[in-house]
C-alpha positions, 0 to 999 in steps of 0.5 A, spaced: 744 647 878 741 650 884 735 648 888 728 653 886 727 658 891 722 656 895 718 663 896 719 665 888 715 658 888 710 659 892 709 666 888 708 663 882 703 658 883 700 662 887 700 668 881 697 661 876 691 658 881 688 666 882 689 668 875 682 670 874 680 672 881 676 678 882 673 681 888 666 678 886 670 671 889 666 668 894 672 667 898 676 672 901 682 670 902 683 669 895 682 676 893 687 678 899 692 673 896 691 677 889 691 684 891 697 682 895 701 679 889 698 685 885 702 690 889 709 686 889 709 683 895 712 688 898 714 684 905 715 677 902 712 671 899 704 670 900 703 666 907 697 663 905 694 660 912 686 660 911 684 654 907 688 649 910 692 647 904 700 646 905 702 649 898 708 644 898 706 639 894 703 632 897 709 628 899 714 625 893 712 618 894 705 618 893 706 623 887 711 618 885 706 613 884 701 617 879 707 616 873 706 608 875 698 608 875 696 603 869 692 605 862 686 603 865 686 608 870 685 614 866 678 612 864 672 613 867 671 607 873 665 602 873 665 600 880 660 606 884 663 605 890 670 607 887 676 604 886 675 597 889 684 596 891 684 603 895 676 600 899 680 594 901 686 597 903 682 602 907 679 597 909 685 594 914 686 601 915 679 602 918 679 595 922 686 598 925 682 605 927 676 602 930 676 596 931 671 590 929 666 594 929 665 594 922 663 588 918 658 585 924 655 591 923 654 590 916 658 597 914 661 598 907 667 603 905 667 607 899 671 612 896 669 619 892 671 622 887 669 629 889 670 630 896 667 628 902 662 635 901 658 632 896 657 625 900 655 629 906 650 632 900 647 626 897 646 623 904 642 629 906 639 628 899 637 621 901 634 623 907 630 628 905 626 625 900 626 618 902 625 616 910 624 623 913 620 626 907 615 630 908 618 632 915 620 638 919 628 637 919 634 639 923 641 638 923 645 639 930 652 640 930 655 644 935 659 651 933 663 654 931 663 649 926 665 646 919 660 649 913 655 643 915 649 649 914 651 650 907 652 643 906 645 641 909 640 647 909 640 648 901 636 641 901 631 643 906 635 643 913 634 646 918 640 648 923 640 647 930 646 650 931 649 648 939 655 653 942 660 650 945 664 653 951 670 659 950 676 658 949 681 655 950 678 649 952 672 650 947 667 644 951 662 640 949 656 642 954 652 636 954 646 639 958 646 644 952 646 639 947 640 636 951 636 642 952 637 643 945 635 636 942 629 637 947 626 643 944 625 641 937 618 640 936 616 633 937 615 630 930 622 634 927 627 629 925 633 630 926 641 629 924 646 629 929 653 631 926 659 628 931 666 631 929 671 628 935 677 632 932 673 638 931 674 644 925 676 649 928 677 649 935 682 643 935 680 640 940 678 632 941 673 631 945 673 627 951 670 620 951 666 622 956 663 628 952 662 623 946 658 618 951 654 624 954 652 626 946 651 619 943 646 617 950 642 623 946 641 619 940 635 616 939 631 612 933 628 619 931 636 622 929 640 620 923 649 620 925 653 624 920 660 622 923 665 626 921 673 624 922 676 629 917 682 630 922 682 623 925 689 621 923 691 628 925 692 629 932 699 631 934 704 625 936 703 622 942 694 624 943 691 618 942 684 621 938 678 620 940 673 615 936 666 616 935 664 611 930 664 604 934 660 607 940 655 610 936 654 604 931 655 599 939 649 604 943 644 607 938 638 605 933 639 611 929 635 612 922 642 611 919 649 612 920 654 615 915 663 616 917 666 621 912 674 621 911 678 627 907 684 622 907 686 629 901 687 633 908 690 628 911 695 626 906 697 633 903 693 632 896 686 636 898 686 638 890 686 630 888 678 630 892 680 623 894 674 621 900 673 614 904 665 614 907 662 609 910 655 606 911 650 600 912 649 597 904 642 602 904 644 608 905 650 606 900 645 604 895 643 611 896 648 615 895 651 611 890 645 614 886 644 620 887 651 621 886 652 617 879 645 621 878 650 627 878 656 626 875 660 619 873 665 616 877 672 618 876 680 619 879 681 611 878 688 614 877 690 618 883 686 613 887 690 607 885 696 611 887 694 613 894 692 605 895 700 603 893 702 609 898 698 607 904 701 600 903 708 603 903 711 603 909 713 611 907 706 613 908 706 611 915 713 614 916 711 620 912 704 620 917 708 620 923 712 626 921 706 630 919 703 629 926 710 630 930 709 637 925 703 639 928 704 639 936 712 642 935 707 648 930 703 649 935 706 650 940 710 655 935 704 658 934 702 658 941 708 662 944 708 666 938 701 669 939 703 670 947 708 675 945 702 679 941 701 686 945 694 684 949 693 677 948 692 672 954 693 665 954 685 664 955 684 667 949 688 662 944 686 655 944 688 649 947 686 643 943 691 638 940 687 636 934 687 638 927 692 643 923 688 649 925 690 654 932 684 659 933 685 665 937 681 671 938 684 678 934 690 681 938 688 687 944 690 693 940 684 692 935 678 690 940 677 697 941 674 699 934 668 697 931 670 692 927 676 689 930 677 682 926 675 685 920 681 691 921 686 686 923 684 682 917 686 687 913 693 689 916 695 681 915 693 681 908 697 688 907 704 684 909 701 678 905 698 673 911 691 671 910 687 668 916 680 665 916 675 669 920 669 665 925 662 666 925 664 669 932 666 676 930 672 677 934 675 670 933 681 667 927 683 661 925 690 660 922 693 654 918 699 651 922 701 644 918 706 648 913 712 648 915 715 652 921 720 657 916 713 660 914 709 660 921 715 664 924 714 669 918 707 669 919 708 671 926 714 676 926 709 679 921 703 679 926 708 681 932 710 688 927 702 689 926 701 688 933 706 693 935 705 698 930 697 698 932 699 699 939 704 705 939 
């Protein structure tokens, strides 16, 4: 029997996870694909390369595991931290990562349930209501950024939001980030986001540029550390490593490291997440997360604690990464072709599955460029992520190659139509 086509699978499970999507949707690109696929995809299968999900599946050895997981895994789990075997394989993992830095400073690994988001949220949580209560407080992360704001603002934050440089280097202005730091007022308390692989810019930051940003840190700043795409930089770059020098160099009021391993490993939807702190701040957040919901995902935990020590998972990693720096290149030189975009207008980095680059030439002309271009790339089918900077996108490269030079061959006939 012939293999599944794969774009008729795509269609399909695309059809099934959107049934119910309507343009009142928060997310965008979830009407876009949806419209999209009420109009018959008229130029192919849906090319999804907003969210940062592969639609292919997380790799077949991990999966494999899921059907061996023993009985006691489909109940609710009674260690708060999460499953212990996956925290101590993590362990070794993280000592090889970071070196020993971990067990001197007294810190301790748990993994969540529910994604890293709400670990960030229970951190916050803590922090508002136990040592900064009843203080003005502040978030500081540098921009464009994750959604750190919509984590940290609903629990009283306020965002202290510092740009980075333009592209393609996007760099960190440490005199900036100090000059910020400075003017916020002199009882604020202030928690200090470092994301060395950063989302999404690409870009991993110099170990010069970390140095400059935690000399900053001082006892009146808690650390949000977060290396979502620590383990995917592309082969051959060595990523840039926070942790040891904030936990090594500053007195902060607390220091919290999260890890989407769903991202790194291809199974965001199993909401699998390592974070890490001292035992204090653990405490916390393990009650205020118990205080929400009951622990769970023992089965798929146990399956990703067998994978990793499998010699395939590290295979699998390995070609993943080699992936990422041929795809970026792929999409690089495939933007280059666009009528009207300059190689300053795309970034360089070397880190995370993303390329962000500003909207094609043709458009910036009119009054809402990215929001056009947006628009001609959801009617072939392609859904893109728009930055807070108005004129800048963000693509998805870790699929595979077949579907990033279909998303180009498309943007290249938009492009072309739009400057003729």
């Amino acid at each position: 029997m012939p293999a599944p086509d794969v774009s008729t699978q795509r269609v399909a499970s695309l059809q099934a996870m959107l049934a119910e999507t309507s343009a009142t949707d928060p997310f965008p690109e979830n009407w876009r694909i949806k419209r999209y696929l009420e109009c018959g995809c008229p130029y192919g299968a849906p090319l999804p390369l907003a969210l940062g999900e592969s639609w292919e599946g997380a790799p077949r050895g991990l999966r494999q595991h899921l059907l061996n997981a023993p009985d006691y895994t489909d109940g609710y789990q009674l260690d708060r931290y999460g499953l212990p075997q996956l925290r101590a394989v993590l362990a070794g993992r993280f000592a090889g990562d970071y070196g020993d830095v971990l067990e001197p400073a007294g810190i301790v690994i748990g993994v969540t349930w529910t994604g890293t988001r709400s670990v960030m949220s229970a951190f916050g949580t803590w922090l508002r209501t136990g040592p900064w209560r009843n203080r003005p407080t502040y978030i500081t992360f540098c921009t464009p950024s994750w959604d750190y704001a919509g984590v940290f603002k609903p629990l009283g934050f306020i965002p202290n939001p510092v740009p980075l440089g333009p592209l393609p280097d996007c760099p960190l202005d440490v005199a900036l980030l100090r000059d910020s730091l400075a003017a916020l007022p002199a009882d604020a308390a202030n928690l200090i986001v470092i994301n060395a692989q950063h989302n999404p810019t690409a870009r991993n930051w110099t170990v010069e540029e970390l140095e400059a940003l935690i000399g900053a840190i001082t006892p009146h700043h808690a650390v949000l550390v977060d290396d979502a795409y620590l383990g995917l930089t592309d082969w051959g770059v060595a990523p840039s490593k926070a942790l040891p020098m904030v936990l090594r160099e500053t007195d902060a009021t607390a220091c919290l490291l999260v890890r989407s391993l769903g991202k790194q490993f291809s199974c965001n939807g199993w909401s699998i997440g390592a974070y890490a702190a001292r035992p204090a701040v653990m405490d916390a957040i393990s009650a205020i997360l118990s205080s929400r919901c009951l622990v769970a995902g023992a089965r798929n935990q146990w399956a990703l604690a067998q994978w990793l020590m499998d010699p395939s998972s590290d295979a699998a990693v390995r070609a993943r990464r080699e992936r990422l720096a041929d795809n970026r290149k792929r999409m690089l030189d495939g933007l280059m072709r666009l009528p009207g975009m300059d190689p300053s207008e795309i970034s360089q980095g070397a880190a995370t599955p993303f390329v962000t680059f500003k909207v094609p030439g043709a458009y910036r002309g009119s009054a809402h460029p990215a929001q056009e271009f947006l628009d001609d790339c959801a009617a072939r089918g392609i859904v893109l992520s728009q930055m807070p900077d108005p004129g800048i996108l963000r693509t998805y490269i870790g699929g595979e190659a077949t579907i990033l030079n279909e998303a180009l061959e498309r943007m290249a006939g938009i492009a072309r139509l739009r400057a003729n």
